[in-house]
N, C-alpha and C positions, 0 to 999 in steps of 0.2 A: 043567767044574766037577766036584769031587767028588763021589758020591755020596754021601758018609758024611756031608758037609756038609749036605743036601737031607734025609737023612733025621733027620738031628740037629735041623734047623730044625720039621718034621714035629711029631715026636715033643714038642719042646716047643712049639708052639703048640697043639695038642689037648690036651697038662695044662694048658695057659695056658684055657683054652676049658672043662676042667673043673672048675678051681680057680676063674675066675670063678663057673662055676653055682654053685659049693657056697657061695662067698663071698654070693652074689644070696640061695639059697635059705635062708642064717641068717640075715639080714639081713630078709627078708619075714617069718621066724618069729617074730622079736620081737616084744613088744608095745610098740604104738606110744609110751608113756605115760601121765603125767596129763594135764589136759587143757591146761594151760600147754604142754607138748611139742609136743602135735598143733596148737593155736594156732602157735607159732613155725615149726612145720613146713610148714604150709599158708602160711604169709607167703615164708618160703624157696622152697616148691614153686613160688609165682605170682613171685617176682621173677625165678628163674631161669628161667619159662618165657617171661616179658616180655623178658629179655636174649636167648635163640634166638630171639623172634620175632623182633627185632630185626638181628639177625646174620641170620639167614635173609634176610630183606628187601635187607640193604646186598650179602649174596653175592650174591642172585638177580640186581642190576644189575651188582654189581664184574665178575662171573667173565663173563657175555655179553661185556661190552664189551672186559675184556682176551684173551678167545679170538677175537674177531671178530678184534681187531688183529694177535695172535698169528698166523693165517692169511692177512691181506691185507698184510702185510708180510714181504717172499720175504726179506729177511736173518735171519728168527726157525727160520724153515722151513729155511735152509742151514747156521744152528747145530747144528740135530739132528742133522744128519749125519756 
């Protein structure tokens, strides 16, 4: 592989990595709003943290049970190959 490819990928992923911080750290400077905002936004903050807990919960079983399979059946294992 190239290097110029490697170092090009580099280089923008650390702006990518900056430009998030700076996007994060306007974002936190804001004021939150009137108190209608901060209401709507705590209803937003709890549904969206009810929805990962949820996806967490369904992955914690999904992703075991299809790695177990993944490794006990030797045709997945001679795909990679």
């Amino acid at each position: 592989m190239d290097s110029s490819y490697v170092a090009m990928a580099l280089v923008a992923s650390v702006a990518g990595l900056f430009l998030a911080a700076y996007f994060a750290r306007r974002v936190t400077a804001a004021p939150p709003g009137n108190d209608r905002m901060v209401e709507l936004m705590a209803a937003i903050r709890e549904g969206a943290m009810a929805f990962l807990r949820r996806q967490y919960t369904v992955l914690g079983v999904f992703v075991p049970i299809v790695a177990t399979l993944m490794f006990a059946i030797p045709e997945y294992r001679l795909l990679g190959s």
